[in-house]
N, C-alpha and C positions, 0 to 999 in steps of 0.2 A: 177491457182489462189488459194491463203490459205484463208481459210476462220476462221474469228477470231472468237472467244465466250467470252462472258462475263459474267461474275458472278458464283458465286460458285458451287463445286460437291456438291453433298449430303454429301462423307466421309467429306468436310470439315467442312461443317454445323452440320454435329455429334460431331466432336472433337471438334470445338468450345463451343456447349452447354455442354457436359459432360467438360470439362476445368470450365465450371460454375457453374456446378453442384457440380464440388469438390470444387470448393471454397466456395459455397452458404455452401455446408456441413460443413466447417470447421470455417466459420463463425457463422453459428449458433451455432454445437456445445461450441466454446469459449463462446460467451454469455452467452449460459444457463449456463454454470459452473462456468462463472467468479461472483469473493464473491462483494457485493453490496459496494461501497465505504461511508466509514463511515466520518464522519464531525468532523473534528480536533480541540481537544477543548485546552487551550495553555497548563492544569496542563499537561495531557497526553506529549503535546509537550514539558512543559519544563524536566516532568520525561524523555522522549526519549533522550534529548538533555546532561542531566548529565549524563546516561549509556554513551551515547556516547563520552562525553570528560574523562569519569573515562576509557574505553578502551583506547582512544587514548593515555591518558597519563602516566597511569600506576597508577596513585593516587585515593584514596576516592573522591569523591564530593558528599558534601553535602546541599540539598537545603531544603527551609521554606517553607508548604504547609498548608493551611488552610483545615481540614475535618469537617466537623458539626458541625460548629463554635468553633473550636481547631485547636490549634496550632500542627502540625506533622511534624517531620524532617525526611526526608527519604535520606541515602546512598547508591549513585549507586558505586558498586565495580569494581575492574577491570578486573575483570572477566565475569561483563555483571549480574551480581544479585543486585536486588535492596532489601533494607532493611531500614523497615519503627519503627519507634518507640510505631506505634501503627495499627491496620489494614486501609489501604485505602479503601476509598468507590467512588462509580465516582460522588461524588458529593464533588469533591474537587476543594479549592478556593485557586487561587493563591495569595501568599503575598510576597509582594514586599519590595526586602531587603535592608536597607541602603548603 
């Protein structure tokens, strides 16, 4: 007569916990290190988005930006550098071009 057993060794119940343990570590570590997400304000997004078509297309673009109640034209080139006509501050207001 075989007589059955059920339920697990010890070694399995070690490897399954350390299997959690490196995860719980790898876990934790990513969070503490990962950088806080910051809130997307549209100047930042439309400045990203003219870098992004002056790469894509090989051309200048240049957009209208409001800084402390002034008018600023900034160029993103095609090389990924922006170039403003006067310094940006993040208190910039987007204006809306004809």
């Amino acid at each position: 007569m075989t007589v059955v057993r059920r339920g697990v060794t010890l070694v399995e119940l070690v490897v399954v916990l350390l299997l959690l343990a490196i995860l719980a570590g790898i876990a934790g570590l990513t969070h503490a290190t990962a950088r806080p997400l910051r809130e997307a304000n549209a100047q930042e997004a439309r400045l990203e988005a003219a870098r992004d078509s002056a790469t894509r297309s090989g051309r200048r673009v240049t957009i209208t930006l409001r800084a402390s109640g002034r008018i600023v034209e900034a160029t993103a080139l095609p090389d990924g550098r922006l170039i403003a006509d006067s310094a940006l501050s993040h208190q910039v207001d987007v204006v809306d071009e004809p």
